[in-house]
C-alpha positions in Angstrom: -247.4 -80.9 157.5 -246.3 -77.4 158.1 -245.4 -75.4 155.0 -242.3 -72.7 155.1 -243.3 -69.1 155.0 -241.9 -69.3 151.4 -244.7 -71.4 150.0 -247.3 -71.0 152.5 -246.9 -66.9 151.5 -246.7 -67.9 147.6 -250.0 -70.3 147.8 -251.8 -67.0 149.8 -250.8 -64.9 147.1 -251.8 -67.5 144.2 -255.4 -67.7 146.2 -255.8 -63.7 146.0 -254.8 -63.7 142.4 -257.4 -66.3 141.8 -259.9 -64.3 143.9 -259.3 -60.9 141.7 -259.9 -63.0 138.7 -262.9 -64.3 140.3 -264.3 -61.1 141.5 -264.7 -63.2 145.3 -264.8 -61.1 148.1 -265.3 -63.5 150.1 -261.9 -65.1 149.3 -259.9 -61.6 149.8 -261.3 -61.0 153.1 -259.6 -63.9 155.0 -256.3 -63.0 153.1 -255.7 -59.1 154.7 -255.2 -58.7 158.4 -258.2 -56.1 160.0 -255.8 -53.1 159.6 -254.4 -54.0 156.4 -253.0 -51.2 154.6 -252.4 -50.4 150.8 -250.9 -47.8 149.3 -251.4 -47.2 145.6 -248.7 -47.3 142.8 -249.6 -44.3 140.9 -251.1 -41.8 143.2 -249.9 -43.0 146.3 -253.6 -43.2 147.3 -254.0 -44.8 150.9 -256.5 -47.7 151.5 -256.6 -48.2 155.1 -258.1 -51.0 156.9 -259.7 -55.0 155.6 -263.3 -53.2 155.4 -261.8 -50.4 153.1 -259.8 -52.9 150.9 -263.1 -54.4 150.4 -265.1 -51.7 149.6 -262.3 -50.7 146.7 -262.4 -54.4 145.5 -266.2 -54.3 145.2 -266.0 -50.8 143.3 -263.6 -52.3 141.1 -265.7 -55.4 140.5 -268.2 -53.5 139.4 -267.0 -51.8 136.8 -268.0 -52.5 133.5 -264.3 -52.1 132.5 -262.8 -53.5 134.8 -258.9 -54.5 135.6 -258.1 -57.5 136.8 -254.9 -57.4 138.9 -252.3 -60.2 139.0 -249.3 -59.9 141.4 -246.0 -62.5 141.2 -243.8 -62.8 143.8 -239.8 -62.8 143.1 -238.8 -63.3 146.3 -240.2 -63.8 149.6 -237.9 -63.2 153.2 -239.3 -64.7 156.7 -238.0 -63.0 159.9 -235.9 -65.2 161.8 -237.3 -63.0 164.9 -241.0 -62.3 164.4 -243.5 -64.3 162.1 -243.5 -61.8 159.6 -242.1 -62.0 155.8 -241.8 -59.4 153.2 -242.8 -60.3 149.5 -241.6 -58.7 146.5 -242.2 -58.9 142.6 -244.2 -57.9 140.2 -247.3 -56.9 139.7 -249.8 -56.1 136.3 -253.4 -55.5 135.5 -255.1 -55.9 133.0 -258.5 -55.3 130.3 -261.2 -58.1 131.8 -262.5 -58.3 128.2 -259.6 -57.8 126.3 -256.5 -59.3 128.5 -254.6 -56.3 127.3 -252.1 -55.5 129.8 -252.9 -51.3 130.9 -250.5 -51.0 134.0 -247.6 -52.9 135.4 -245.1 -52.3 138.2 -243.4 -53.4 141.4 -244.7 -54.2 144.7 -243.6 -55.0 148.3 -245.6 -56.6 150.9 -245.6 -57.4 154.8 -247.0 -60.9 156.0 -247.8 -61.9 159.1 -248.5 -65.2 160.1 -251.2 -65.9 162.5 -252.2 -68.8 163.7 -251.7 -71.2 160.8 -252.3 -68.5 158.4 -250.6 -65.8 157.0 -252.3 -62.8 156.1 -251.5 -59.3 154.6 -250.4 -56.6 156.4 -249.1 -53.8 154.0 -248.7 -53.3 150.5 -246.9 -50.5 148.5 -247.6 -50.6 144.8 -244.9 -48.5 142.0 -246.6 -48.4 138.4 -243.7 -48.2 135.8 -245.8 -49.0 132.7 
């Protein structure tokens, strides 16, 4: 059975959300494509590249405060040309020990599917709160 982009995109995003939670690299990996790109929400900071993203993610693990990140998808577009799709929504994170919510925004993303698969190819983050 072949899923549309739609819900194919929105189960990819629910398995990175679980894999933040998680603190499973191993699960993010597979979700960005090699030259994924990221671009921060508050200083517009520039994470360039899978091996990169991972090294960040890592970091953050790590931390003994750390912010688990949750994005939600409002709406999701597929190309009728190319198989690529752009997500938006919104995104929070927040306190690992306390749940307390201490940043929140918008974010847009670029999908591309490959294969059976649809993986990451850009993010832009905008923190609001």
């Amino acid at each position: 059975m072949t899923l549309s982009p739609d819900l194919a995109i929105r189960l990819r995003r629910a398995d990175f959300n679980r894999a933040l939670a998680e603190a499973d690299l191993s699960a993010i990996g597979p979700i960005l494509a090699q030259n994924a790109v990221l671009v921060t929400g508050s200083d517009s900071g520039v994470i360039a590249g899978r091996k990169a993203q991972l090294q960040a993610w890592k970091r953050e693990f790590a931390a003994p405060d750390r912010t688990i990140y949750a994005r939600t998808p409002e709406t999701i577009q597929a190309s009728t040309v190319e198989p690529i799709a752009m997500e938006q929504g919104h995104w929070q994170g927040a306190a690992a020990t306390s749940g307390q919510v201490l940043a929140s925004g918008r974010y847009s993303a670029k999908w591309r599917q490959i294969g059976a698969d649809w993986v990451i190819e850009a993010e832009i983050y905008l923190t609001l709160a």
